[in-house]
C-alpha beads as a LAMMPS data file, in Angstrom:
LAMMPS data file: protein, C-alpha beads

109 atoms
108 bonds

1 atom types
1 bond types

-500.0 500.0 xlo xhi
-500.0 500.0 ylo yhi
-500.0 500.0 zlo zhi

Masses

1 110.0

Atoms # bond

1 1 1 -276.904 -460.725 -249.851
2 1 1 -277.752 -464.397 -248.586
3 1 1 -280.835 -464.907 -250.730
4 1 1 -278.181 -467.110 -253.120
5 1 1 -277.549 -469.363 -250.321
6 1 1 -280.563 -469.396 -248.747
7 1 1 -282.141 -470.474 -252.319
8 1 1 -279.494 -473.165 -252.746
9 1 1 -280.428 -474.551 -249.001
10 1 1 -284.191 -474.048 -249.695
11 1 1 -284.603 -472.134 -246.821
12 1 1 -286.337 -469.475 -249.349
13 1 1 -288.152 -470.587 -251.922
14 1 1 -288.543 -467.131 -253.698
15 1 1 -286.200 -463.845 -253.752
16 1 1 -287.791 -460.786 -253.169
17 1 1 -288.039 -459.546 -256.384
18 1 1 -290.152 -462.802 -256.990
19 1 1 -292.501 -461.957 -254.491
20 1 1 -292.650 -458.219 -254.775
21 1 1 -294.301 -459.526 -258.196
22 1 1 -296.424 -461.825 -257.190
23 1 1 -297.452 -459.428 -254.243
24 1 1 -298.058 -456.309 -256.893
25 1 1 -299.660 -459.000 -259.362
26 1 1 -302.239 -460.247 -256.652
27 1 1 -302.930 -456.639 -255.088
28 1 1 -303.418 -454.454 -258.597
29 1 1 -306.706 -456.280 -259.324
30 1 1 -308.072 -456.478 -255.756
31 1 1 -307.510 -452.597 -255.335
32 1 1 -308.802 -451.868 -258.718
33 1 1 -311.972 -454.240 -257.682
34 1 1 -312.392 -452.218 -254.572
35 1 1 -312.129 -449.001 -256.466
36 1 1 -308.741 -447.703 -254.819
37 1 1 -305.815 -446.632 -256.867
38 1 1 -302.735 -447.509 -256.758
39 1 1 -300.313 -445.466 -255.248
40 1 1 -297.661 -446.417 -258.458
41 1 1 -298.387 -444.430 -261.955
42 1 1 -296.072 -446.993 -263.719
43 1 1 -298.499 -449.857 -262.841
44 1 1 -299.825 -451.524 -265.698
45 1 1 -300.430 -454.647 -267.523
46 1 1 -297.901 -456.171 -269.217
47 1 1 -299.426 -458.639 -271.594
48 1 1 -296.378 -460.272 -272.922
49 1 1 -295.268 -460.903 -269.746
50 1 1 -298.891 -461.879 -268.240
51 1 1 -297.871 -459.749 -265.380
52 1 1 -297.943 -456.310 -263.547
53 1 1 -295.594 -453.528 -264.406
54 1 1 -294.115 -451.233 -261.643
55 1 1 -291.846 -448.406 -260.670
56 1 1 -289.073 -448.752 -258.761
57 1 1 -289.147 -448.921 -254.725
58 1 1 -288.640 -445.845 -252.712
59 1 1 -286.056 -447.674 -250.227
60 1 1 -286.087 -444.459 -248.296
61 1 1 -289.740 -444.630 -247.814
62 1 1 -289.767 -447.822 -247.217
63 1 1 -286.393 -447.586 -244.398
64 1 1 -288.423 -444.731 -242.371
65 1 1 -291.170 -446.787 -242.355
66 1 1 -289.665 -450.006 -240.741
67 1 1 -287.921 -447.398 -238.719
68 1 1 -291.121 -445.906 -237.184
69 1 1 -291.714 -443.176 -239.223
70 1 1 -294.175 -443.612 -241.617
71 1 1 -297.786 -441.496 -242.336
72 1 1 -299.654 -444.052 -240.196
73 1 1 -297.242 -445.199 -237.568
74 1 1 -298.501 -443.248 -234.626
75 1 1 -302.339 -444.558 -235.414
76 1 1 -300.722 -448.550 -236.110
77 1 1 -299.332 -447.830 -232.417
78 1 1 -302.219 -446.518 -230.684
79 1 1 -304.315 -449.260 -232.575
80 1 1 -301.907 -451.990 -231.029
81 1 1 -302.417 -450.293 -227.752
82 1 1 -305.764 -450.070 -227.685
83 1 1 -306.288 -453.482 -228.703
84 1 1 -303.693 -454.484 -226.215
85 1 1 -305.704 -452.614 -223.185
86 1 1 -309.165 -454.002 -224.092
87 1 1 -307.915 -457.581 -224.388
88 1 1 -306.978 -457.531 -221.089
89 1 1 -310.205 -459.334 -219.782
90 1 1 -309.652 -462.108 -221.678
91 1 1 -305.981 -462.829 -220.484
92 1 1 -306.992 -462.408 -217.123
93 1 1 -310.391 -464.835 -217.480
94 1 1 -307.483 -467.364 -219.192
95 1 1 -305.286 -467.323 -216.401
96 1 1 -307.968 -467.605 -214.134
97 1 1 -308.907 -470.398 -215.318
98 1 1 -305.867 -472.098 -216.059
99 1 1 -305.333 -471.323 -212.201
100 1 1 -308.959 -473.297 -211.520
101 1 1 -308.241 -476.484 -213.280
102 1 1 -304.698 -476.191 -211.384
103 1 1 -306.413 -476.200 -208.024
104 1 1 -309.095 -478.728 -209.699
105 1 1 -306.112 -481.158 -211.076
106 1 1 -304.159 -480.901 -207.425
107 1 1 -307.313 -481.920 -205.313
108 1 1 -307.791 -485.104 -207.783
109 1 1 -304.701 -486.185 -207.217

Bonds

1 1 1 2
2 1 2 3
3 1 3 4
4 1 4 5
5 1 5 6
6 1 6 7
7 1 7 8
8 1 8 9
9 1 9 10
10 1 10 11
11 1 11 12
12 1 12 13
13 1 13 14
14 1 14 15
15 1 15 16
16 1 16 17
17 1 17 18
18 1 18 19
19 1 19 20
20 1 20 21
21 1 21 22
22 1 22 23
23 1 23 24
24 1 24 25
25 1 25 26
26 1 26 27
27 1 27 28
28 1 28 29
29 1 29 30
30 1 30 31
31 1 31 32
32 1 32 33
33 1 33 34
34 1 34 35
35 1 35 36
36 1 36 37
37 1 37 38
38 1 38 39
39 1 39 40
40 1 40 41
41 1 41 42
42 1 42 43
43 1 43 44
44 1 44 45
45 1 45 46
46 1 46 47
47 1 47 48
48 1 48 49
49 1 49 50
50 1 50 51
51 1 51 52
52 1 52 53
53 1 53 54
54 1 54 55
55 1 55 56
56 1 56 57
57 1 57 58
58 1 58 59
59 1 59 60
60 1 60 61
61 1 61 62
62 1 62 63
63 1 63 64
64 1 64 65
65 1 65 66
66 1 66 67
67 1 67 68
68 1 68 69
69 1 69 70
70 1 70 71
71 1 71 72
72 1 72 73
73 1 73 74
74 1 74 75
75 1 75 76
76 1 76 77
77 1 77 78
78 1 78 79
79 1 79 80
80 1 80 81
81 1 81 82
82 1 82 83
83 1 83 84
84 1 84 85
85 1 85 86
86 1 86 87
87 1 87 88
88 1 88 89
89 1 89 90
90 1 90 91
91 1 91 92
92 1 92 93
93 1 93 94
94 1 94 95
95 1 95 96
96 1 96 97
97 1 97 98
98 1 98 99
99 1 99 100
100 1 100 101
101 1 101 102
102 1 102 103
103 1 103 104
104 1 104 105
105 1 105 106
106 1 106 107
107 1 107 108
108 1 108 109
C-alpha cells in the first residue's frame, strides 16, 4: 500500500514484484547448477521476456511462515539457539577485555 510513495520519495528503489523477479531470475539457475529443483512447476524461461516465469505466491504459506509456522521453523530456532549458547565464550572474552583496557585506560590517566 505505500510502495507508491515510498517509490516517489526513493526510499525503495524496487516494488516487490520487481524483486520477487530478480530474486526467482538469480535463484532458478543457481539451483538448477546445484542440481536442486525448484519447488514451482510453472518455472520456466521466458525468452521474449529474457526472464523467469513463475506461479503465483502461496500468501498463506508464506503468512504461517513469518508467523512461526513453517516445515523448518522449530530446527531455524534451535539452530539460533545453539549458535547463541556456543558463542557465549566469545562475548564473555570481549567484555573481558573491554573491562582490561578500562582498568588499563584508568591507571594511565
Amino acid at each position: 500500500p505505500n510502495t507508491e510513495q515510498s517509490m516517489k520519495w526513493r526510499i525503495k528503489r524496487f516494488t516487490n514484484d520487481e524483486l520477487r523477479q530478480k530474486f526467482v531470475d538469480m535463484m532458478v539457475p543457481q539451483a538448477e547448477f546445484l542440481g536442486l529443483t525448484v519447488p514451482d512447476d510453472k518455472v520456466q524461461w521466458n525468452e521474449a521476456r529474457q526472464a523467469y516465469d513463475f506461479g503465483e505466491v502461496d500468501w498463506e504459506e508464506f503468512w504461517n511462515v513469518v508467523k512461526g509456522n513453517g516445515l523448518c521453523n522449530a530446527d531455524r530456532l534451535q539452530a539460533r539457539v545453539q549458535a547463541h549458547e556456543e558463542g557465549a565464550w566469545v562475548r564473555e572474552a570481549a567484555l573481558a577485555h573491554a573491562a582490561k583496557r578500562k582498568a588499563r585506560a584508568a591507571v594511565a590517566v
